[in-house]
C-alpha positions as CSV (number, residue, x, y, z in Angstrom):
1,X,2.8,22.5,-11.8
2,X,4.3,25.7,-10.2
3,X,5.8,24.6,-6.8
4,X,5.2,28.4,-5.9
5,X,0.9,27.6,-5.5
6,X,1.7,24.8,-2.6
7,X,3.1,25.3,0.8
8,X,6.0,23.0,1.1
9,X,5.4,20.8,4.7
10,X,8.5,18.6,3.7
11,X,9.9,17.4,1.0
12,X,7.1,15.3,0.0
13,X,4.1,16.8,1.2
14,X,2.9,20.1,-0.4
15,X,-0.5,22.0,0.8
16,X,-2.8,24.1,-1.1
17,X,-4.0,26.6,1.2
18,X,-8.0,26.6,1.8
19,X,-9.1,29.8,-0.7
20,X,-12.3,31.0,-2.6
21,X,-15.1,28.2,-2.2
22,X,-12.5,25.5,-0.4
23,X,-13.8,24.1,2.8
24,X,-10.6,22.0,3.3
25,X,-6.8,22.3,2.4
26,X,-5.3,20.0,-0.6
27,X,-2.5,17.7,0.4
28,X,-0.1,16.4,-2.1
29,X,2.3,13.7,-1.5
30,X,5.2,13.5,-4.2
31,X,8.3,14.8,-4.4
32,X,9.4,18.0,-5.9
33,X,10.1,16.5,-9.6
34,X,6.8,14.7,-9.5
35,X,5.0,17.8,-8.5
36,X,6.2,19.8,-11.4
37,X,5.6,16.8,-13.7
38,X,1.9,16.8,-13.2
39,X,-0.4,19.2,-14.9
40,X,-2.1,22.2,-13.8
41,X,-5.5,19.9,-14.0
42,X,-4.5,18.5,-11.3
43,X,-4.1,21.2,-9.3
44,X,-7.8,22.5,-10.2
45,X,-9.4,19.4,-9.4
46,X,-7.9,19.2,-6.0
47,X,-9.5,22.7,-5.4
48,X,-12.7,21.6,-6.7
49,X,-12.7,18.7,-4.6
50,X,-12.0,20.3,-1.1
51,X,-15.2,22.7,-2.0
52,X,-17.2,19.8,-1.7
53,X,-20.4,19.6,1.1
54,X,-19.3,17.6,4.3
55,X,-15.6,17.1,3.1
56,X,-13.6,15.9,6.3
57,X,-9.6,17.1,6.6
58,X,-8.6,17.8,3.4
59,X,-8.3,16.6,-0.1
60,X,-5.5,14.3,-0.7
61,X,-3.9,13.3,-3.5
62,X,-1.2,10.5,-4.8
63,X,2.2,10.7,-6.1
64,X,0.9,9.0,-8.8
65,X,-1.5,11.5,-9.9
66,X,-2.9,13.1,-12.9
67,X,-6.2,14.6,-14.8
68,X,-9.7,12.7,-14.3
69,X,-12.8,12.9,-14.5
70,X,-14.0,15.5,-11.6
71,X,-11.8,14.0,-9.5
72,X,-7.9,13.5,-10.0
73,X,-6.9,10.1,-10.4
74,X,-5.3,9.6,-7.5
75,X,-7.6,11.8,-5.1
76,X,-8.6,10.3,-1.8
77,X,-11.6,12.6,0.3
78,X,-13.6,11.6,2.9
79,X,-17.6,13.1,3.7
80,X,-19.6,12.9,6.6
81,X,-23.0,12.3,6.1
82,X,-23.6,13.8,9.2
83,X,-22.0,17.3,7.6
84,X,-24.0,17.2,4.3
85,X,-21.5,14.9,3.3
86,X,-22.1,13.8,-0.4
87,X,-21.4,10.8,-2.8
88,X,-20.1,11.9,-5.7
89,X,-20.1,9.2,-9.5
90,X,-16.7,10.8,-10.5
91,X,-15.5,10.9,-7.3
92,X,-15.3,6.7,-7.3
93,X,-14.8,6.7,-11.0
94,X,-15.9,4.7,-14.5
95,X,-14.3,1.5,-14.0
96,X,-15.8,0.7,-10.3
97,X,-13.3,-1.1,-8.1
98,X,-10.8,-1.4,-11.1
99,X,-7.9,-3.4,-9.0
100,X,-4.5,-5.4,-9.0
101,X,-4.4,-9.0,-7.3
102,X,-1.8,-11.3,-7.1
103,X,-1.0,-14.8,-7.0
104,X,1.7,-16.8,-5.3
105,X,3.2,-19.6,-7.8
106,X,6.3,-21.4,-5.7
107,X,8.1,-21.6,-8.9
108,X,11.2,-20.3,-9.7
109,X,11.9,-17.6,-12.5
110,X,14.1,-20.7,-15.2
111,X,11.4,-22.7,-14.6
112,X,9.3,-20.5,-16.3
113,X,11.2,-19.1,-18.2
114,X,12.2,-22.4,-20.0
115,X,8.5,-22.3,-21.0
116,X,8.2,-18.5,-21.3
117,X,6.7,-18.5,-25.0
118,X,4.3,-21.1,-23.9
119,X,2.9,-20.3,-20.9
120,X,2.1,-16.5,-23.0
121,X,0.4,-18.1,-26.1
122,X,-1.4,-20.5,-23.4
123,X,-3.0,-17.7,-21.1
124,X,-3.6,-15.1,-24.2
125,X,-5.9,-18.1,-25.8
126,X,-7.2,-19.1,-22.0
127,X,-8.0,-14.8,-21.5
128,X,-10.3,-12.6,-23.7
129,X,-8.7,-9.4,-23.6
130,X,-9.4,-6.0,-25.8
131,X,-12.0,-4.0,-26.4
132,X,-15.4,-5.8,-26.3
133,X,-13.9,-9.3,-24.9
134,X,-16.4,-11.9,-24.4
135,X,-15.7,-14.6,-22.0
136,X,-17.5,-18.6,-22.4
137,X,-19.7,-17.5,-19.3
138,X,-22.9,-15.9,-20.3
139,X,-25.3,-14.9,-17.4
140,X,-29.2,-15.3,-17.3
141,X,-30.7,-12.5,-15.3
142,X,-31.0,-14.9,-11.8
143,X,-27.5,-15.4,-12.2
144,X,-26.3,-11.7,-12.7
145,X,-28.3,-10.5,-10.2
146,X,-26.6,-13.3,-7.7
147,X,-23.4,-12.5,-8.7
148,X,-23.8,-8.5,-7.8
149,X,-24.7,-9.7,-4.4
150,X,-21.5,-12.5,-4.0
151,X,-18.8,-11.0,-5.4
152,X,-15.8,-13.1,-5.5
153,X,-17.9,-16.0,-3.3
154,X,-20.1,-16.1,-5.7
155,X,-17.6,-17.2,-8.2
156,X,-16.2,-19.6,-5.8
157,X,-19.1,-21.5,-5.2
158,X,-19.8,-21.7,-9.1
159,X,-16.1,-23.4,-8.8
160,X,-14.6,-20.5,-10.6
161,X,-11.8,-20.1,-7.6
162,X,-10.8,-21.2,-4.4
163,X,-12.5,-20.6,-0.7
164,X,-9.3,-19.8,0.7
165,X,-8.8,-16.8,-1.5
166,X,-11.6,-14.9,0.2
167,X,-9.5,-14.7,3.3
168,X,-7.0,-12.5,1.4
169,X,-9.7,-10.0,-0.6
170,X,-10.7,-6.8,0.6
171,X,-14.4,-7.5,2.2
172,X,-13.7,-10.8,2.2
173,X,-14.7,-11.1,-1.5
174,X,-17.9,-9.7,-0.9
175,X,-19.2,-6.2,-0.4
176,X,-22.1,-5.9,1.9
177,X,-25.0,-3.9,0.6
178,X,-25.2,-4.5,-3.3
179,X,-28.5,-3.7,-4.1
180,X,-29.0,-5.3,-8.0
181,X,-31.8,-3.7,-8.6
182,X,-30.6,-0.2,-8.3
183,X,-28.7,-1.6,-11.7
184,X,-30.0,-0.4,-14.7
185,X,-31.2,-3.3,-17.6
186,X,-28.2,-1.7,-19.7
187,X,-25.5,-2.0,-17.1
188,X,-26.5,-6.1,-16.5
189,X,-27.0,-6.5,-20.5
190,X,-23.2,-4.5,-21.2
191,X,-21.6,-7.2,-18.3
192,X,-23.9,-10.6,-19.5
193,X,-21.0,-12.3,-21.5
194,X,-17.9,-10.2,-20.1
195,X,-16.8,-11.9,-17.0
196,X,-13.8,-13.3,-17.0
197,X,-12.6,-10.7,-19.3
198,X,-9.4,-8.6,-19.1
199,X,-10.8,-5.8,-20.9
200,X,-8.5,-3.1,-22.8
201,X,-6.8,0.5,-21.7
202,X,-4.3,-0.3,-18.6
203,X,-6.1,-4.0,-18.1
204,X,-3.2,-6.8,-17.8
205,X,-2.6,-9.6,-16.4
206,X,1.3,-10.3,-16.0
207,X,3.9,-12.8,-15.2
208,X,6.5,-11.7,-12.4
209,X,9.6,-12.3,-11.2
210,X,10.1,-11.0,-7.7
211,X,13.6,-9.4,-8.3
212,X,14.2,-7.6,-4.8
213,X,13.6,-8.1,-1.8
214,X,13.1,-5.0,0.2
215,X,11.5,-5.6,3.6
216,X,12.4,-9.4,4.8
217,X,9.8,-9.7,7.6
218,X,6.9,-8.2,5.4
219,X,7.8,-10.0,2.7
220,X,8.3,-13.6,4.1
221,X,4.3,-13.0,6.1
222,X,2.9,-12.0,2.5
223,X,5.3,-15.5,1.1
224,X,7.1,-13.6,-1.5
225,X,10.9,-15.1,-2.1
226,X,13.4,-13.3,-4.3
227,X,13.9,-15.5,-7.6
228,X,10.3,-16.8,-7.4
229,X,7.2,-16.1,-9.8
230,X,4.2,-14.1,-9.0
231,X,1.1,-13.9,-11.1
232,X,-1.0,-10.3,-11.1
233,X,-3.8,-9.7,-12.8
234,X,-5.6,-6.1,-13.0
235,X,-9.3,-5.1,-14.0
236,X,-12.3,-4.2,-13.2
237,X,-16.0,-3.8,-13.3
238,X,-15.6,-3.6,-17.2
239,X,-19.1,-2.5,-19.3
240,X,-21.6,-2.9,-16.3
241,X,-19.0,-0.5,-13.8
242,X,-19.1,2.1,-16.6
243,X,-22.7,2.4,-17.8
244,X,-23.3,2.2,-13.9
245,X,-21.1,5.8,-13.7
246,X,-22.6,7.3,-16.9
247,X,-25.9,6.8,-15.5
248,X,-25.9,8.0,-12.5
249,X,-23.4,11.0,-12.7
250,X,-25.9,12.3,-15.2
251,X,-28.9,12.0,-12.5
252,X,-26.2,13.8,-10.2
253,X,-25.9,16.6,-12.2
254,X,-29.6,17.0,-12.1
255,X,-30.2,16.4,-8.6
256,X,-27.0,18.6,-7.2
257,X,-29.2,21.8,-8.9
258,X,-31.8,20.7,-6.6
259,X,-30.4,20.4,-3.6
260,X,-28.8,23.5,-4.1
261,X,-25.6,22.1,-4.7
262,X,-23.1,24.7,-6.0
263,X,-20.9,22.3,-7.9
264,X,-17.4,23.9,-9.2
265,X,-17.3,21.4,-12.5
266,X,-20.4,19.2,-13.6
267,X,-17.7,16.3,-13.4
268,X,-18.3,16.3,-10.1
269,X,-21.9,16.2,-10.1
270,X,-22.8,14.5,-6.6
271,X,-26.0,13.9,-4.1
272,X,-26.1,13.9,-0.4
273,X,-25.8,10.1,1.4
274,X,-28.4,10.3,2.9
275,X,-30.7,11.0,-0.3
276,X,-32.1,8.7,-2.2
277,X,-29.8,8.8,-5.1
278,X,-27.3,8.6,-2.7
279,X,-28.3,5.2,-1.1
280,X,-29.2,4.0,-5.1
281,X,-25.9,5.1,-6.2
282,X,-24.0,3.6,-3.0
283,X,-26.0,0.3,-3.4
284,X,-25.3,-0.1,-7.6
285,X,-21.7,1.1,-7.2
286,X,-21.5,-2.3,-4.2
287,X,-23.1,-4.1,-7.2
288,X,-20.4,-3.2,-9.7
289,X,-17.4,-3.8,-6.6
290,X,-19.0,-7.3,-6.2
291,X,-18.8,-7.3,-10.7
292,X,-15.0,-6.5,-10.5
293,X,-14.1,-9.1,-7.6
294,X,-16.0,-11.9,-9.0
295,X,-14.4,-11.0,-12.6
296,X,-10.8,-11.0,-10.9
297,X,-11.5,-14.5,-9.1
298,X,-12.9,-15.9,-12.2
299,X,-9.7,-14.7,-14.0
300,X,-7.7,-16.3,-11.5
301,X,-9.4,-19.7,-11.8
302,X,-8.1,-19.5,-16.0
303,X,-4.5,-18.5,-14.9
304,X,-4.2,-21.3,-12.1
305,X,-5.3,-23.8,-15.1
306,X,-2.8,-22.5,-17.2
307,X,0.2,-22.6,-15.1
308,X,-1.4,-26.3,-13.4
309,X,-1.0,-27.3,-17.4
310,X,2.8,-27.0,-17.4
311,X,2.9,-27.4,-13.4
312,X,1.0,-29.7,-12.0
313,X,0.7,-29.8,-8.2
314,X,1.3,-26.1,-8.5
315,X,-0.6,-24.9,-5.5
316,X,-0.8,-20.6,-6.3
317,X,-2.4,-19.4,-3.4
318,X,-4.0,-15.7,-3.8
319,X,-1.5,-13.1,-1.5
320,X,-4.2,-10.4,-2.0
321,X,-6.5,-8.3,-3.9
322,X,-7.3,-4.6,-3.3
323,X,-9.1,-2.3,-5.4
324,X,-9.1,1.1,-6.5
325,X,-12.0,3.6,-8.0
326,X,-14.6,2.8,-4.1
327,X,-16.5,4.3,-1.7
328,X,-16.6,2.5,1.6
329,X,-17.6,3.0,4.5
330,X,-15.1,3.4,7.4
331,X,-14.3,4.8,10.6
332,X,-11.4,7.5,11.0
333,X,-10.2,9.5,13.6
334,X,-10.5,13.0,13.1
335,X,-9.5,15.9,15.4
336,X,-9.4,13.6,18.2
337,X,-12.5,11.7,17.3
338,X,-13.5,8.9,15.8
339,X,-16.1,9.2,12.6
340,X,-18.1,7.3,10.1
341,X,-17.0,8.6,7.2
342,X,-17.6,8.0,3.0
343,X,-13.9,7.4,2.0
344,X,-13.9,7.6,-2.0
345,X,-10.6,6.9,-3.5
346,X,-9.9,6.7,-6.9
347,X,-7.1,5.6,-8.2
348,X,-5.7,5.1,-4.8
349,X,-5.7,2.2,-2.6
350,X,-6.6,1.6,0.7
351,X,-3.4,0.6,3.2
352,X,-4.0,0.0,6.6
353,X,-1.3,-0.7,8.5
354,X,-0.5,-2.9,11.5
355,X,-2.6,-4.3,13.8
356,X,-5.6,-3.6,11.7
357,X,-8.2,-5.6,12.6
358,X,-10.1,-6.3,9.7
359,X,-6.3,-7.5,7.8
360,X,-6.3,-11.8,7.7
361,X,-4.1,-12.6,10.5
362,X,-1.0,-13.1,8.5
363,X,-0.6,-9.9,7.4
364,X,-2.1,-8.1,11.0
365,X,1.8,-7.7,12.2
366,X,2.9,-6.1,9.6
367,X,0.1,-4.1,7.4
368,X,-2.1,-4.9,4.4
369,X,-0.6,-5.7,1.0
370,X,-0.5,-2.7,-1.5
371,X,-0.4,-3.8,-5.2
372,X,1.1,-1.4,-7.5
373,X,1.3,-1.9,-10.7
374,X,4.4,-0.1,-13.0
375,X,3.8,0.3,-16.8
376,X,4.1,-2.3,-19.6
377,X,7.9,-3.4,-19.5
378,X,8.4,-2.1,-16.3
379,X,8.8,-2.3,-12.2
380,X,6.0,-3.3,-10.0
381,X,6.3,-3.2,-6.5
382,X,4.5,-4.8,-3.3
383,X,4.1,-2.2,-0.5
384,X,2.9,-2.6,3.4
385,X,0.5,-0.3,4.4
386,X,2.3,2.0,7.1
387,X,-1.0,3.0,9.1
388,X,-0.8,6.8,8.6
389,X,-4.4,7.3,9.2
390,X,-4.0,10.8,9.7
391,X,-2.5,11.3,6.1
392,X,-5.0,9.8,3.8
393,X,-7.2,8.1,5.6
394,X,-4.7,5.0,5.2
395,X,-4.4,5.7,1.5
396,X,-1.8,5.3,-0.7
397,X,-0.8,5.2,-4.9
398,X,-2.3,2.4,-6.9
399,X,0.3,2.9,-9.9
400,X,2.6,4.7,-11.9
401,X,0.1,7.2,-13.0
402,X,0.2,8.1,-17.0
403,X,3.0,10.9,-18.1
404,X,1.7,11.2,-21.2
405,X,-2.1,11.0,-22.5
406,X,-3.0,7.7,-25.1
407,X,-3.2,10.1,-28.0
408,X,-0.1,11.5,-26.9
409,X,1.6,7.9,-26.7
410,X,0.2,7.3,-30.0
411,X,2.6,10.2,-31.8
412,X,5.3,8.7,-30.4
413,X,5.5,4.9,-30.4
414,X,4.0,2.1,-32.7
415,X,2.5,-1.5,-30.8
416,X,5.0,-3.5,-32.9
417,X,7.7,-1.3,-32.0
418,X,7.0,-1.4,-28.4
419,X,6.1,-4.7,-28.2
420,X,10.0,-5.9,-30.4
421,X,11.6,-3.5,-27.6
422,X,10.4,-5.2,-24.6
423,X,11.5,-8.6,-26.5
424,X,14.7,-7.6,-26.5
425,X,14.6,-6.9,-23.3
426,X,13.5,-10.4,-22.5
427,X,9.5,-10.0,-21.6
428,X,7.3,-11.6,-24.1
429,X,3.7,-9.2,-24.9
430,X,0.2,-10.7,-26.2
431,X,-2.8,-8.6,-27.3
432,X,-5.4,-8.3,-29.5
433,X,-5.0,-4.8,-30.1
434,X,-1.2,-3.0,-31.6
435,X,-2.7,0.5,-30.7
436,X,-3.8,-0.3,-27.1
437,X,0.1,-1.7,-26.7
438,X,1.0,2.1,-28.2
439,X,-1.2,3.7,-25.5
440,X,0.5,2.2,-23.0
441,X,4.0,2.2,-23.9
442,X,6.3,2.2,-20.5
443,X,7.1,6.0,-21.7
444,X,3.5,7.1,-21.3
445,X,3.6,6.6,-17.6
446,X,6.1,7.8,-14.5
447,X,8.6,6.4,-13.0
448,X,7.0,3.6,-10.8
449,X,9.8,3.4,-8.4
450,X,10.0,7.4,-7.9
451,X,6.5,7.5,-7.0
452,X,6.5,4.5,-4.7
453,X,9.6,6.4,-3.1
454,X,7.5,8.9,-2.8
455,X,5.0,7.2,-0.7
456,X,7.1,5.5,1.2
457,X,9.0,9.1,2.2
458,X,5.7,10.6,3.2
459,X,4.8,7.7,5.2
460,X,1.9,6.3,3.2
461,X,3.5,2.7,3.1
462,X,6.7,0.8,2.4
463,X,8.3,-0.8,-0.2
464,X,8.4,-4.6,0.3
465,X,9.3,-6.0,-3.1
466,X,10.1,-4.9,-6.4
467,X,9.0,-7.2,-9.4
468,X,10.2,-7.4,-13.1
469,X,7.9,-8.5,-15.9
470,X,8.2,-11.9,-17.9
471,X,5.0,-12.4,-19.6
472,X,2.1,-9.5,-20.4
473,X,-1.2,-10.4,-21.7
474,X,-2.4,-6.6,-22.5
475,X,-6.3,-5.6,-23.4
């Protein structure tokens, strides 16, 4: 993008001045090379965004961002129902609370190592991955309708996790108001045999190594030692979180004309909140949050058997789980007061930041865990939320973000070739699929640790720890 559209604040954050239909500014938080990197999509849908009805502040958007759909991934906005605020289908996105978790092992990097090739061939037969992936859970309509409500406890109490994990899981595992039947017969038949699934597209799960330690006190609350192995896994609502957005941003598109909603790209077809489609949309897409948490715990409950095979006594408490692609319902100061607002982020995370009241107690000193995950082959970090409330609505990046788009990537690199490349660099790849490793070869996505950088220099959140992959189970 042309640096000459923004008004430069500092050196990572850039404004797009309200013009034309804009009821708010546009906020971008990268730095000058990631700025120009990005395309000119971006900068469209940002504009789009902040001529939305009831948008509070501003549009903001992530150093990791690129093109989505209506929204740019990596686009955080908050509405005010109160304002005509509205709900938008692509403002939340396809794969409903896609997110990153990640478990704690104890175990030092030779220990696994010594067992690298094992472990890999052990949790790519333990984990359906790819395109399609059925798991050995199939749900009856009782069942899937209890699981949309419970979440992540639900999946505890079928004994597919621990109850200490729900301490350290955004809602505490559980989203409140899922309302199961405002899920279409499609969206529950698409999910009936795919929990416990990785899925494919950006979907991993990966062995870590934590290689630096960047913020001692943060890092010893969250229990992550340099040397040590971490376990994250990331996906999401898989088929039921999809057909769930398909659905209803069609009935958006429809019911925006209606309410004499002048939309600026049918991508971002919306209703108001406090419509009917609204409150339908608001309690399916809990539905689909509660899917994607239960699907991570259950996915946690294979990996802990895996690594309990070749460790036993190995305890691998959760450290956290935060999602991306929401809409939740929060309260934000704004121009002095405070709100009830509809924050949609996708592709971004949520990141409060010290003595937050709704982080477990461990983490309440020194901010909530912020996952984010590099490309295949390459960095990911562990970030503290910093608390800047007035930025982005405690916001921050949820990953790299893609460079290059998956038919790009697939001009330029080959699975096998990717996946021989990473061998030699020591990190060992499983998956069904030698054109899903192609699509997301390291080179189709930034540099992780710029953008991270990034956030960190505009105050978003800090850099705690930087882990190095061993193992990648890929969809």
């Amino acid at each position: 993008m042309d640096l000459d559209r923004f008004t430069r604040i500092d050196p990572v954050t850039w404004r797009i001045e309200p013009h034309g239909p804009m009821r708010v500014p546009g906020m971008i938080y990268a730095d000058a090379d990631l700025i120009r990197a990005m395309d000119d999509k971006v900068f469209e849908q940002t504009v789009n965004v902040a001529s939305l009805p009831g948008i509070v502040g501003a549009c903001h958007v992530m150093p990791d961002a690129h093109w989505g759909y209506g929204f740019p991934i990596g686009g955080v906005a908050a509405f005010d129902p109160e304002k005509g605020g509205v709900i938008s289908a692509g403002g939340v996105g396809f794969d409903i609370s896609c997110g990153v978790r990640t478990i704690l092992t104890g175990l030092k990097t030779e220990e696994v190592l010594r067992l690298q090739a094992a472990i890999a061939d052990s949790l790519y037969r333990q984990i359906p991955a790819g395109v399609g992936s059925k798991g050995a859970i199939a749900l009856e309509p009782g069942e899937m309708d209890a699981m949309l409500r419970g979440g992540a406890a639900w999946a505890v109490a079928q004994g597919w996790g621990e109850p200490a994990d729900l301490e350290r899981i955004e809602e505490h595992g559980r989203m409140e108001g899922a309302a199961p039947d405002c899920v279409s017969d499609r969206a529950k038949e698409r999910q009936r045999e795919e929990m416990g699934t990785l899925g494919s597209g950006n979907h991993y799960l990966e062995v870590q190594a934590v290689a630096e330690i960047l913020d001692r006190a943060a890092a010893e609350a969250f229990g992550l030692r340099e040397d040590e192995v971490v376990v994250t896994i990331h996906c999401g609502s898989r088929g039921l979180g999809h057909q769930i957005a398909a659905e209803f941003s069609k009935e958006m598109v429809v019911a925006a004309e209606s309410s004499s909603i002048q939309l600026p790209d049918r991508e971002l077809a919306c209703a108001p909140i406090e419509s009917d489609l609204g409150r339908r949309y608001l309690g399916a897409m809990r539905a689909a949050v509660n899917c994607a948490l239960a699907n991570r715990e259950i996915l946690t409950h294979h990996a802990r058997r895996v690594f309990r095979h070749f460790f036993p006594g190995a305890t691998l408490p959760l450290l956290y789980d935060v999602s991306h692609n929401t809409c939740k319902v929060e309260t934000h100061k704004v121009d002095g007061k405070r709100r009830r607002l509809f924050v949609h982020r996708k592709g971004a995370t949520r990141a409060f930041g010290p003595g937050n009241e709704s982080l477990p107690e461990a983490f309440r000193a020194v901010g909530q865990p912020v996952l984010i995950g590099g490309s295949m082959g390459t960095a990911s970090y562990v970030l503290a939320g910093s608390g800047a409330e007035a930025r982005a609505f405690s916001s921050a990046c949820h990953g790299a973000g893609r460079a290059l788009s998956r038919h790009a990537a697939l001009r330029q690199w080959g699975g096998r070739q990717v996946v021989d490349e990473l061998a030699a660099q020591g990190i060992v790849v499983r998956s069904p699929s030698s054109r899903g490793v192609a699509e997301e070869a390291p080179g189709a996505y930034k540099d992780v640790t710029a953008v991270v950088l990034a956030a960190e220099r505009a105050g978003l959140a800090r850099r705690v720890a930087r882990l190095r992959p061993l193992i990648c189970i890929k969809g």
